[in-house]
N, C-alpha and C positions, 0 to 999 in steps of 0.2 A: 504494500500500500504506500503512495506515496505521500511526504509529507507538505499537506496543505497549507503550512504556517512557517511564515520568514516575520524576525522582527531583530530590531538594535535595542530594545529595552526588557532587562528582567523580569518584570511585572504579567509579558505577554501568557496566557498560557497554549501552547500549542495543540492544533487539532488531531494533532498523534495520538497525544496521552489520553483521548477521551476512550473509554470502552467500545466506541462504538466503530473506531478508528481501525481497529484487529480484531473485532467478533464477525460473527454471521448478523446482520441485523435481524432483530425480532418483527414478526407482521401484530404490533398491536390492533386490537379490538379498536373499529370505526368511535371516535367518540364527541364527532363534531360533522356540519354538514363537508366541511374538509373532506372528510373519510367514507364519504358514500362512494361503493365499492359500483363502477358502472357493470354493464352486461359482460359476463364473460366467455370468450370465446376463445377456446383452448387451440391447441397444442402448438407443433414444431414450426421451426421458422430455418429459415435457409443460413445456405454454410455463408460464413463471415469474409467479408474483403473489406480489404483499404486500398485507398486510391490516391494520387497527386492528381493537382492540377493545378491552370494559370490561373491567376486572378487580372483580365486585365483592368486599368484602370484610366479612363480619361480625364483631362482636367474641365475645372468648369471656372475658375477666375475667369477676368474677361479678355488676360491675356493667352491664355489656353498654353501657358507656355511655362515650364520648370524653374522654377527660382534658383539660381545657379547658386547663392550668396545663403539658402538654406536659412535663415533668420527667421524669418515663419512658414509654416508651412500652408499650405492649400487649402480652402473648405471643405474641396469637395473630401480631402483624407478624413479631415474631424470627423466630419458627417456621416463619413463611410465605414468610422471604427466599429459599428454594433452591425451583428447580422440584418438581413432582411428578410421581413415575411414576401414570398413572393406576390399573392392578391389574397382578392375577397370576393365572396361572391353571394347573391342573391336571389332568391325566385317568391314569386308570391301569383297565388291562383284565385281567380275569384270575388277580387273588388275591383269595383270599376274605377276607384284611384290608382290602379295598379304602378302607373307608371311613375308616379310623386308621390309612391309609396317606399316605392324603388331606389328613387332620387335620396329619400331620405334616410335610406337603409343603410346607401352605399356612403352616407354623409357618417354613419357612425362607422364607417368601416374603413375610413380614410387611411387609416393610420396603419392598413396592410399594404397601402398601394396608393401612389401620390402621383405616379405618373403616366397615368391611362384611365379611363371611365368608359363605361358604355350599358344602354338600356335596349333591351328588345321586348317589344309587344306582338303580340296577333291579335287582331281585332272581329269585327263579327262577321266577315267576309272572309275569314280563316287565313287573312295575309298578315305577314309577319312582318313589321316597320322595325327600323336600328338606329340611334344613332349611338356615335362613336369621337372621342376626340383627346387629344393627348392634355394631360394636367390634372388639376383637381376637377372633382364635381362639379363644383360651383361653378371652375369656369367653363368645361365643357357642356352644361347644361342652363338652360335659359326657359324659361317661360315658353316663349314661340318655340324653342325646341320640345319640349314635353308635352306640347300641343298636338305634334306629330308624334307623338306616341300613342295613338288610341286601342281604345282594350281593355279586361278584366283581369290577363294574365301578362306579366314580365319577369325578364328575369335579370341581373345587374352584374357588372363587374368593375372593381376597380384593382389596379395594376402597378405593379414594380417592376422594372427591369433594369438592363444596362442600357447606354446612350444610345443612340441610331438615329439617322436622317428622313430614317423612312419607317417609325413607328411606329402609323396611325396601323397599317395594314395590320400588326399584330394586337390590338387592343382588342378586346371583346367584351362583349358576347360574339362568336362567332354566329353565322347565318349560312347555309346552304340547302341547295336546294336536289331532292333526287330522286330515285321512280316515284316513292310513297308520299312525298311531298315536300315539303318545308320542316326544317329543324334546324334552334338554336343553341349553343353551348356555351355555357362559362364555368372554369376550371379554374379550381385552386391547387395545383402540385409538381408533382415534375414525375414523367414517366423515363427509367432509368433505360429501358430496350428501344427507346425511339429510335435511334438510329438503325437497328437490326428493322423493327417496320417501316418505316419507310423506304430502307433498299426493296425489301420485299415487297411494298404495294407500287412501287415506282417501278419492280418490274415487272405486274400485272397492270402496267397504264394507267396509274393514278396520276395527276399531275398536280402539286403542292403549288401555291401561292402563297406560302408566308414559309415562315421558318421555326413555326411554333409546335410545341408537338400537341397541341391540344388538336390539329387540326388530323392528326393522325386518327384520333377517335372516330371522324366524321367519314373519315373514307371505312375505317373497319364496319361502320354501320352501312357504308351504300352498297358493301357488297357483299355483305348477308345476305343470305337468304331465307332470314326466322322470320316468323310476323308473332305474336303484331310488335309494336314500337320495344316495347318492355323488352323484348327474348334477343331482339337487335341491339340492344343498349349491353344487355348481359352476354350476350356472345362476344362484343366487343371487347367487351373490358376483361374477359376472361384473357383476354390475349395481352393485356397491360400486366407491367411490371414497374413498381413505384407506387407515388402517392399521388390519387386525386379524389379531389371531392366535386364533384360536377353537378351543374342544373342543366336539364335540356326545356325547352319550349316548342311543341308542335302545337297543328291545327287546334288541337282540341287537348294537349295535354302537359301537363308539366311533370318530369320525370327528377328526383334526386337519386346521387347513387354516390356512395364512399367505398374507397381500398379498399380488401378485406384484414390488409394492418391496421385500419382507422388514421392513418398518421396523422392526416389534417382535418381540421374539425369541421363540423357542419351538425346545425341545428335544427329542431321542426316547431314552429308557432301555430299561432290561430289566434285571428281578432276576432273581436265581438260578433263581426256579423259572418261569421262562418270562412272567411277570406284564410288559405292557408300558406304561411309562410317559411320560408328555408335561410337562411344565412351561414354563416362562419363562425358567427359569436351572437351570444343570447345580447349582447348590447346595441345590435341592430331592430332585435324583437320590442327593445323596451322603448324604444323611441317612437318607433309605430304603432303603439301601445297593443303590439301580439304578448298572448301569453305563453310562454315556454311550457312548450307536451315534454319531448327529449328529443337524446341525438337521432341522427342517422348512424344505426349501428355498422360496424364494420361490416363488408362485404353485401349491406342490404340496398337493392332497389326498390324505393318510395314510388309508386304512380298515381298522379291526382287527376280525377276526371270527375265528369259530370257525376258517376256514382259514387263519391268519395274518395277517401285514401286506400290504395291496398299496397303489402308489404312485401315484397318480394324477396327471399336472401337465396338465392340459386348461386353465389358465387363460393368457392372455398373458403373457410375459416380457421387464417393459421391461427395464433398466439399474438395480439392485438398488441401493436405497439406505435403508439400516438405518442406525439412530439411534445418532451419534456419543455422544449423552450415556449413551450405555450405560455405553461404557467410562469416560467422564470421572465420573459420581456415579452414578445411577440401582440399578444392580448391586454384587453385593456383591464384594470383590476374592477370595474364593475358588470363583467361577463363570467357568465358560466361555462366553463371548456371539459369535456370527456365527464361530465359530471360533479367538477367541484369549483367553488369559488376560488376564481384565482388571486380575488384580494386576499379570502384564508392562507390559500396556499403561501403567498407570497410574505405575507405575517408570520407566518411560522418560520420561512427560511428563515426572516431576519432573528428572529426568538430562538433557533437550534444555533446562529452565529455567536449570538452574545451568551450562552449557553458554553461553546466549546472552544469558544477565542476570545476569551474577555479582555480588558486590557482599561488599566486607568485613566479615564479622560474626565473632562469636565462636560463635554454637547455631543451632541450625535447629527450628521447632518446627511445628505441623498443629494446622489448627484438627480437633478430633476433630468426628467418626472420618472422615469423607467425604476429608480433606485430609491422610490419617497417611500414604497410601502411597506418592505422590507426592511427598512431605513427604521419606522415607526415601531416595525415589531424587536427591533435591536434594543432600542431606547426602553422601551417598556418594558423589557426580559432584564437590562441591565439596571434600571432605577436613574438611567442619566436622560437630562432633557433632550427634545427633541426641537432643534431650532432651524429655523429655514438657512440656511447659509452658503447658498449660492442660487441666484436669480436668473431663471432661465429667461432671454426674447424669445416669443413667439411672433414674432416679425420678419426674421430672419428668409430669405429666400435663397435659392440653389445658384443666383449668380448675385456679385457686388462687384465695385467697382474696385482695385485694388489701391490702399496708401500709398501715396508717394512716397512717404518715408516708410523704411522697413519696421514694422511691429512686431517682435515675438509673440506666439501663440497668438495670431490676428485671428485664427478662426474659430480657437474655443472662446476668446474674448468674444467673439460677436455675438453668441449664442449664450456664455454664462458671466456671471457677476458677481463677486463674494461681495461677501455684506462683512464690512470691517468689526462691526458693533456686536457680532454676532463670534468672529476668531479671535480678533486682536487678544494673543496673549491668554489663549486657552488650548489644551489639549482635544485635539479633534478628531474621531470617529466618521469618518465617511464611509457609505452604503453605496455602493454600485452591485448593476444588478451583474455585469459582466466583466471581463476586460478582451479584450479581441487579440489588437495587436498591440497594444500599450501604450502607444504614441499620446493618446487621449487622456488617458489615467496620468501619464509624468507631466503633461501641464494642466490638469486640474489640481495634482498634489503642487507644485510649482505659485499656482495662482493662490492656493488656499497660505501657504507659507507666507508669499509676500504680501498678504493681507495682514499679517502680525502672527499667525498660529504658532506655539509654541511647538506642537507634536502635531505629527497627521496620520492615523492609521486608517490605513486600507482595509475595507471591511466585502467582501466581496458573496452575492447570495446565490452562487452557483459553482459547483467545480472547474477545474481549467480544463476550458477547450483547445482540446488538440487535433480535432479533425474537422473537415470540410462535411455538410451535409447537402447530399443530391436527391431529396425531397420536398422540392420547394421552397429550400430557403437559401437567400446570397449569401454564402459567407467566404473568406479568403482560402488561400491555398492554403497546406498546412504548412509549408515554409513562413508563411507571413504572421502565423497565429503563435503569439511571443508564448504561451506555454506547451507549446509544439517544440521551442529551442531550449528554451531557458526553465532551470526549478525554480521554485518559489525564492528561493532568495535572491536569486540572480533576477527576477523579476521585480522584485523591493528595489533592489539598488539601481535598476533601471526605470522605476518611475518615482525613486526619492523621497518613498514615504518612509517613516521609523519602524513600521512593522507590517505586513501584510497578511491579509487570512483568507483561504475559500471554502464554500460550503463543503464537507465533504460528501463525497456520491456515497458514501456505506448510509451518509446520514440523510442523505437526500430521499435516497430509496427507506428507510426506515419512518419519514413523515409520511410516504405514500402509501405504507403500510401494505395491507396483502395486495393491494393494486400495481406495488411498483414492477412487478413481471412483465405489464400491463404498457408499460413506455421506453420509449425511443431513447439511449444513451452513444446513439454514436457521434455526437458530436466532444463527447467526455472519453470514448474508450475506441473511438475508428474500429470497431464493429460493427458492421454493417448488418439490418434485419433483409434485406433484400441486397442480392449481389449483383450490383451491374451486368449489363449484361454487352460487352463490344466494347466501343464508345460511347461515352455517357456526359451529354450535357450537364457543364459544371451547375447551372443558373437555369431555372424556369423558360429562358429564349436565348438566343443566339447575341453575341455582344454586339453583330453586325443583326438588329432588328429590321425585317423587314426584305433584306438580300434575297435577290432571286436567284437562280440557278442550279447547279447540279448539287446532290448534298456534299461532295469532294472538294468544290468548290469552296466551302464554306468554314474559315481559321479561326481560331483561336477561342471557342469555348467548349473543347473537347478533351477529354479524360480517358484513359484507356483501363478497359476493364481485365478481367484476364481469366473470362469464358466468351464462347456463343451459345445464345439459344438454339435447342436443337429444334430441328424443322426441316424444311426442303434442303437439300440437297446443292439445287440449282443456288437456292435465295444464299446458303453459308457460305458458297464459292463466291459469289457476287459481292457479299459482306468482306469476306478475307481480300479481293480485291482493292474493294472500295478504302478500308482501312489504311489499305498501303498507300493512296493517295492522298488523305487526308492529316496533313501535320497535328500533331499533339501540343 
């Protein structure tokens, strides 16, 4: 086991010596809504891989161009230190608001996806209306645009990627059209065999217009042959490897269906007047004032039609393993994810920290917002205040204009602000929820110092990541992720705090009690539940969004796995091919 605790003061105590550091963790008895045990759906899960990959990274200053002189560094890095949830997504069936139901759905769901939006309706002439447009909600949707959305059923998506010139074409919901009719799609995850299907449907004459793999769904569904809509959705997805959680939207039906890992969440509502709702997080339900039924269980197809909801789980059910970073940053703390409060959850981390890494201070502070609630439950486990002491702008946007004079740490300055009234000349306890690559953490500890702090301990509510995850969420290479290189102590002296601590995973799994078999740890242990399969998109889309042409064609978000799916014969020869042309 390694040791999670670096510090320069005697006082610290380390998260080694806790019991729970070198036992088996115990499954305590559920004894809060924290520890409701969701559905369980047993057994084996596939053999384990780790993988490299690049991370690349564009500038977004406005001179788009590398500060040779190294004196501050870039926004777009600060900004880019914490992982990314890839989207969010939405459907609702059934109220003639449907559309700026939608609108408002995808407005609490921002905060998975900031840089694409889109709504799809069908209306009562069974035609399916889209719009689509790169940025926030607000600003791709407008009054006269929702007006063109008529209908009782939509479905929403909002989106993260990497940069690209030609975007729009990957935003969705997607929309195609084929024998049976009309169907729309919106996908939260990342399918890890995409590449192996789309050699294989590109050499049965598919022809791809985006570079998205959610688009690979829509061709598995046009050349089925099940009917009806339902058995076409499930034969599909029987052929997916990874996580999604998808809405579809036909003539007459709105379909939900999740992984059979569950990895990424999705929920089921209903408003007052019988209108049924799906999202990503119970915090889109509560805005539209739906009340929360539950999830979409792992491996289950939802169908809503004229006759109601029916429930379909026709697809296999391994060993359910949903993404721990939910609870730790990803969600917001007043949503319910896999069944528990993530503000609980997130309380508790900080209360098992100050528990197993105490350390003499005077205040307790969070780096906002991701690190405040955590933050809360440190201070209240510990009996030290909980003081605001660093002010985040929510003003801030993805391009400025840069100083003429050179500023250190110009881009955590833009975004944070100590409050001198609050360090000056006190021992200070900071909560973050993560650290990535560290860059972020050595000038928050930095800023917090030259505010007057006498002491700064790092308090950290998650174990260190050391691997990349290829379900749906951005995170860096593992070269770039500083507890991929460096132990904890070499990580202290590289971001300059007096001591540092992280949650650890024996303890992490031990708050999730008999559920923790239940979640996703490879982004802590490069154990993969699902093994690549080829090459494997690092990120939910290609860095080059949008790119037409052959998939060989297409550099630099590719991972090499080390199987192939077995299947034709012809399709693996074409796959071992194609490989060889495409750079890693």
């Amino acid at each position: 086991m390694a040791n999670y605790t670096a510090s320069t003061t005697p006082t610290l105590s380390p998260l080694s010596s806790s019991s729970s550091s070198s036992k088996t963790p115990s499954s305590p008895k559920p004894t809060s809504s924290l520890f409701r045990k969701p559905p369980s759906l047993s057994h084996s899960h596939k053999a384990l891989i780790a993988t490299a990959s690049k991370n690349p990274i564009a500038g977004v200053i406005s001179s788009n161009k590398p500060n040779p002189d190294n004196n501050y560094d870039s926004f777009f890095d600060d900004d880019d230190e914490k992982p990314r949830e890839e989207c969010g997504v939405v459907g609702i069936y059934g109220d003639p608001e449907a559309s700026r139901l939608a609108y408002l759905a995808l407005h609490a769901l921002q905060h998975r996806g900031q840089e694409g939006a889109g709504i799809v309706t069908v209306d009562s002439d069974n035609i399916l209306h889209s719009v689509t447009g790169v940025g926030l909600v607000s600003d791709v949707f407008t009054e006269h645009k929702l007006d063109q959305l008529p209908g009782d059923s939509a479905i929403g998506h909002v989106r993260y990627s990497t940069a690209g010139a030609s975007m729009l074409k990957n935003v969705q919901p997607f929309v195609a059209g084929y024998r049976f009719g009309s169907v729309g799609v919106a996908h939260n995850g990342n399918l890890v065999n995409y590449h192996a299907l789309r050699i294989m449907l590109e050499d049965n004459g598919s022809i791809f217009n985006t570079s998205s793999d959610t688009e690979v769904v829509l061709h598995l569904m046009a050349i089925s042959k099940a009917r009806p809509l339902s058995l076409r959705i499930v034969q599909a997805c029987e052929q997916l490897e990874g996580a999604y959680s998808m809405v579809f939207l036909t003539e007459d039906k709105l379909v939900a269906v999740r992984d059979p890992f569950g990895f990424r969440p999705l929920v089921m509502g209903r408003r007052s007047n019988g209108a049924v709702v799906f999202a990503s997080e119970t915090c889109a339900l509560d805005l539209i004032e739906a009340t929360y039924e539950r999830e979409v269980y792992p491996g289950e197809v939802l169908v809503v039609d004229k006759d109601g909801v029916q429930s379909l789980c026709q697809m296999p059910h391994p060993e359910t393993k949903s993404c721990i970073f939910e609870h730790i940053y990803f969600a917001l703390p007043n949503s319910v994810v896999f069944g528990r409060s993530v503000y609980e959850s997130r309380r508790a981390f900080g209360e098992m920290l100050a528990t197993e890494a105490p350390v003499d201070c005077d205040v307790v502070i969070a780096v906002p917002d991701s690190g405040v609630v955590a933050a809360l439950g440190y201070a209240a486990k510990a009996g030290v205040p909980f003081q605001q002491g660093l002010i985040r702008s929510h003003y801030v946007g993805r391009t400025f204009i840069e100083p003429s004079q050179k500023i250190r740490d110009f881009g955590v300055k833009l975004k944070l602000s100590p409050v001198k009234a609050v360090l000056e000349g006190k021992r200070v306890v900071v909560v973050d929820d993560s650290i990535v690559r560290g860059t972020t953490s050595s000038k928050i500890v930095r800023l917090i110092k030259e505010a007057g702090a006498k002491e700064v301990h790092m308090r950290i509510a998650s174990p260190p990541i050391i691997a990349s995850c290829y379900y749906g969420v951005d995170t860096p290479s593992p070269e770039e992720l500083i507890s991929n290189r460096m132990n904890v102590e070499e990580i202290r002296e590289f971001i300059g705090s007096d001591s540092l601590a992280f949650l650890e995973i024996d303890s992490l799994k031990k708050l999730l009690g008999s559920d923790s078999p239940n979640y996703c740890y490879a982004c802590f242990s490069g154990k993969y539940p699902v093994e690549p399969t080829g090459k494997v998109k690092r990120v939910g889309d290609f860095v080059d969004d949008g790119l037409n042409g052959s998939i060989g064609s297409i550099d630099g978000g590719w991972v090499q796995g080390t199987r192939i799916q077995e299947g034709n014969r012809d399709s693996k020869q074409k796959l071992e091919e194609e490989e060889e042309k495409v750079p890693i």
